[in-house]
N, CA, C and O atoms as a DFTB+ gen file, in Angstrom:
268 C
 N C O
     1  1      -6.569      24.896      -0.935
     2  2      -7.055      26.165      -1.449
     3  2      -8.506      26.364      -0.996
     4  3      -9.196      25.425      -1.393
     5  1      -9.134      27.188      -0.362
     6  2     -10.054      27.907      -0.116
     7  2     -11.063      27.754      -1.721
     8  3     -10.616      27.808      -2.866
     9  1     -12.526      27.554      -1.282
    10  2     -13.467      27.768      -2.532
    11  2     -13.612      28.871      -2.317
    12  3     -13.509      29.730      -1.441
    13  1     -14.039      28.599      -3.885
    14  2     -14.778      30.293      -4.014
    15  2     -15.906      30.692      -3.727
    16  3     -16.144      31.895      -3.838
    17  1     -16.869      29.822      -3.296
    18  2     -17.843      29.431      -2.568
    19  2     -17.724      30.382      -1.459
    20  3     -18.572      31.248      -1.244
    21  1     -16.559      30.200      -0.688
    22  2     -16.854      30.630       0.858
    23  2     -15.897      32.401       0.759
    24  3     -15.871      33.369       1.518
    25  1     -15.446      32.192      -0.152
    26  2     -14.787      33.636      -0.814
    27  2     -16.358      34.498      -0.958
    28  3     -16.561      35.571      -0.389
    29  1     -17.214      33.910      -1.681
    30  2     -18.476      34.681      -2.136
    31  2     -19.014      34.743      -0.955
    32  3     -19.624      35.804      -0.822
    33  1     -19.058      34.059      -0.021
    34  2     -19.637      34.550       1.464
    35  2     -19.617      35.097       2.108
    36  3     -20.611      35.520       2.697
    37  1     -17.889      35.524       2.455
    38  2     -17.338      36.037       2.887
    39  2     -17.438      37.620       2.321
    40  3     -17.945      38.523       2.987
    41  1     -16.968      37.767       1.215
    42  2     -17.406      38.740       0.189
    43  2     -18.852      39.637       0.804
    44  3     -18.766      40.786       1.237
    45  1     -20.067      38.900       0.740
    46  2     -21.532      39.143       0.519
    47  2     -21.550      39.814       2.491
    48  3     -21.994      40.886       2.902
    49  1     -21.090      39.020       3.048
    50  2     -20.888      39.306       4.454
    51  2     -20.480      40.821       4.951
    52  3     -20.871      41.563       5.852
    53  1     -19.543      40.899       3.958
    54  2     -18.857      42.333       4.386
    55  2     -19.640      43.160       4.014
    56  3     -19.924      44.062       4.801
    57  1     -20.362      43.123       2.448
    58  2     -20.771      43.889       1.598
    59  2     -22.006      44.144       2.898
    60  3     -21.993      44.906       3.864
    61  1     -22.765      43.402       2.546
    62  2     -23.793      43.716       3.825
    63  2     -23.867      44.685       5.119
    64  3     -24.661      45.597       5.351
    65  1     -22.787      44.198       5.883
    66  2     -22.392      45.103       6.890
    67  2     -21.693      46.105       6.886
    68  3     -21.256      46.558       7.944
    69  1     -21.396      46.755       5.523
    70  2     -20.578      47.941       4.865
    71  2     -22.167      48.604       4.189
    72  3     -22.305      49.816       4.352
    73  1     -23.003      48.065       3.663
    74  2     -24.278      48.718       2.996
    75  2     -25.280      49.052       4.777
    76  3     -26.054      49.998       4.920
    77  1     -25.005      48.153       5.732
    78  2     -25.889      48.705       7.165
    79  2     -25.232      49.446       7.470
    80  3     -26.106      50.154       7.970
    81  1     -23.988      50.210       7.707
    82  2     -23.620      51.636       8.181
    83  2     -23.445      52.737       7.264
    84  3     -23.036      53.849       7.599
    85  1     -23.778      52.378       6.059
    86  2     -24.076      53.438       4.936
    87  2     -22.811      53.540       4.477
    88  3     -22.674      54.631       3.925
    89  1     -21.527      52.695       4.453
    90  2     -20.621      53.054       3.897
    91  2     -20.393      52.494       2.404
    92  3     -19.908      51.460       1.944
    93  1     -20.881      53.479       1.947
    94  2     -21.257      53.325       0.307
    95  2     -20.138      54.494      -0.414
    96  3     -21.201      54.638      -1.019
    97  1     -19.705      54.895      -0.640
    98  2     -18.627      55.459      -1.283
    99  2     -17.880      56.125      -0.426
   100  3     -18.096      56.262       0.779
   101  1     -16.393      56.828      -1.472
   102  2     -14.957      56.950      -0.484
   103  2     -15.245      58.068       0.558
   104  3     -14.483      58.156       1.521
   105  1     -15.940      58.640       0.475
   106  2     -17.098      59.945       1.960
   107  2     -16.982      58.963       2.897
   108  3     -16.182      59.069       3.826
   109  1     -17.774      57.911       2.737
   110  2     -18.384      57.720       4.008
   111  2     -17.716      56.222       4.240
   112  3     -18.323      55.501       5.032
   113  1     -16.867      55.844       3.798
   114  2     -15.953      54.567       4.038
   115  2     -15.647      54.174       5.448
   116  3     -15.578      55.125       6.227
   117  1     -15.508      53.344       5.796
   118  2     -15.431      52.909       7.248
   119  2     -14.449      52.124       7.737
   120  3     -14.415      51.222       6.899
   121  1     -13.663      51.889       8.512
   122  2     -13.149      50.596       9.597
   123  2     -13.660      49.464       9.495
   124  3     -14.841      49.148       9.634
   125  1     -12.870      48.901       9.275
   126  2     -13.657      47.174       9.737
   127  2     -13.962      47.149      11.132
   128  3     -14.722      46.279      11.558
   129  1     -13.458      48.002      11.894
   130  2     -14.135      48.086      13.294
   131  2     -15.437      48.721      13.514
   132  3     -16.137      48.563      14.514
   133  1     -15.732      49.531      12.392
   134  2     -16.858      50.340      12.740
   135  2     -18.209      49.219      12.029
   136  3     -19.391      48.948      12.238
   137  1     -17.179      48.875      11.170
   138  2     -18.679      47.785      10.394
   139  2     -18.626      46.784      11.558
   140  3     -19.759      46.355      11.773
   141  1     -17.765      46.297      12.328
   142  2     -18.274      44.952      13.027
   143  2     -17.669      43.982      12.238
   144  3     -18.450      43.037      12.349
   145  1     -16.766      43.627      11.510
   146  2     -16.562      42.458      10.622
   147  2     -15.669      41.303      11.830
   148  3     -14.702      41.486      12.569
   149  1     -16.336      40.400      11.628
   150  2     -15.985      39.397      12.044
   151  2     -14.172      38.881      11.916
   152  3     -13.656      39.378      10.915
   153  1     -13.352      38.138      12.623
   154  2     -12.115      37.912      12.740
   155  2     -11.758      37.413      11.340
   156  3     -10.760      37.715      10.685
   157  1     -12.658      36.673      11.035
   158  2     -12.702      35.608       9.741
   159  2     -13.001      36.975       8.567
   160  3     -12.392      37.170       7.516
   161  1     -13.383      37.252       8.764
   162  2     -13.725      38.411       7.918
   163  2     -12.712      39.698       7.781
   164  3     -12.653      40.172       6.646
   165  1     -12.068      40.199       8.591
   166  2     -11.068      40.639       8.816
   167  2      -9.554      40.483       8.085
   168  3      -8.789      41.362       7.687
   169  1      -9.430      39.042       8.068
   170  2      -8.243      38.481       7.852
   171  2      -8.516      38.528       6.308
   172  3      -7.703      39.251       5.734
   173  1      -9.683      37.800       5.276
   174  2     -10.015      37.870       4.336
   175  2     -10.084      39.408       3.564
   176  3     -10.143      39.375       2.335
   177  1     -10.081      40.668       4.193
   178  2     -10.597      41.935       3.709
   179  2      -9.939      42.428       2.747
   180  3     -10.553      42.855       1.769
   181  1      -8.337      42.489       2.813
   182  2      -7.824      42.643       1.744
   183  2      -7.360      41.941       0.578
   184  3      -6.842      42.483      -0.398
   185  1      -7.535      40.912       0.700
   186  2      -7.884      40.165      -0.433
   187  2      -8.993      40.169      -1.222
   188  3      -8.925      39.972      -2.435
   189  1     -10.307      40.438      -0.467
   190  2     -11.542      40.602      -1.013
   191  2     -11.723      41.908      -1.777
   192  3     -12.587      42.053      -2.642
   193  1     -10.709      43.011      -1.342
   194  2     -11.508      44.201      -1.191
   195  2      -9.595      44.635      -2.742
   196  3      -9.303      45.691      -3.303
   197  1      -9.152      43.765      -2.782
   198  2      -7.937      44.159      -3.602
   199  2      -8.010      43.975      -5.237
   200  3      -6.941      44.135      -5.827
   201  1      -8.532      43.830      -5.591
   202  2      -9.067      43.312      -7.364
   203  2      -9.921      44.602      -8.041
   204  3     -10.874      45.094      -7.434
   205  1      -9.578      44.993      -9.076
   206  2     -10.200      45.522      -9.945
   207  2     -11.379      45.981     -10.112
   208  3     -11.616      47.158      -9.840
   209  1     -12.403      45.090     -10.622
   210  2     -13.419      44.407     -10.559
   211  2     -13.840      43.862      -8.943
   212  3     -14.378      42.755      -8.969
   213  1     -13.683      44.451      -7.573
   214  2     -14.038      44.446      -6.463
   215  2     -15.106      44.791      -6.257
   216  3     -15.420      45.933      -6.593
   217  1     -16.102      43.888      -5.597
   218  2     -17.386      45.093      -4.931
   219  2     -17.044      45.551      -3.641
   220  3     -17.917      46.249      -3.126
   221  1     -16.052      45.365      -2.987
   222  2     -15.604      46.102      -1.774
   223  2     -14.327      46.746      -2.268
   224  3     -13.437      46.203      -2.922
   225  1     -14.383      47.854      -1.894
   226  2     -12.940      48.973      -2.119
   227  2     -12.501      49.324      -0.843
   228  3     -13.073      49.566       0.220
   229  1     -11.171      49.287      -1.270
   230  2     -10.084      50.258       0.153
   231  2      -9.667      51.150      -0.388
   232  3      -9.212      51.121      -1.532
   233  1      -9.753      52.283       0.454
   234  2      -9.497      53.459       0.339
   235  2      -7.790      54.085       0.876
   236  3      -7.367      53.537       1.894
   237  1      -7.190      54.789       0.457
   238  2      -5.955      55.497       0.848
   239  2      -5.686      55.110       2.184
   240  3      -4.655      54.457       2.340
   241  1      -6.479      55.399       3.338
   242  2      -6.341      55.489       4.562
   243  2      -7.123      54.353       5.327
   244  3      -7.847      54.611       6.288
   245  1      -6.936      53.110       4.849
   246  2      -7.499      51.799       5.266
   247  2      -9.189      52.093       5.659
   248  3      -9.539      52.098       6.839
   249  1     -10.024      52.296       4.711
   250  2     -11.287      52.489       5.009
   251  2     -11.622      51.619       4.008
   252  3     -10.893      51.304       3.068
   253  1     -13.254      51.056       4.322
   254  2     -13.896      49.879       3.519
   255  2     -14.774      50.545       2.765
   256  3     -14.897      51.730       3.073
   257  1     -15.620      50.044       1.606
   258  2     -16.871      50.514       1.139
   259  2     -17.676      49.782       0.311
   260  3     -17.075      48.721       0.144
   261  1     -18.248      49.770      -0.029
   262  2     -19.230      49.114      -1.458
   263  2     -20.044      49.508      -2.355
   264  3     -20.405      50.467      -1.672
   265  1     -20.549      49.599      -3.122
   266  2     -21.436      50.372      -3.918
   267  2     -22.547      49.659      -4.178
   268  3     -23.450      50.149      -4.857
């Protein structure tokens, strides 16, 4: 099993490069292509971005964001 350690990294990683292209709510939501997310990062997205209580959201039409 994966820590949660590298879950929170992974997590903080995206968030980051989703807050540098301004994709901060469902307006301006983005691609994981447009943020740049890494392969590793990629594979992790919907898992990260699938919970409740998420600081990354997916949107209807596979777009990323954070608040």
């Amino acid at each position: 099993m994966i820590g949660s350690g590298i879950i929170w990294g992974l997590e903080s990683s995206i968030k980051t490069k989703l807050l540098e292209i301004g994709a901060t709510s469902i307006e301006k939501a983005a691609t994981s292509q447009q943020a740049q997310l890494s392969t590793q990062e990629q594979n992790w997205l919907d898992y990260i971005a699938g919970g409740m209580f998420a600081k990354v959201k997916k949107t209807g039409n596979g777009r990323f964001y954070t608040q």
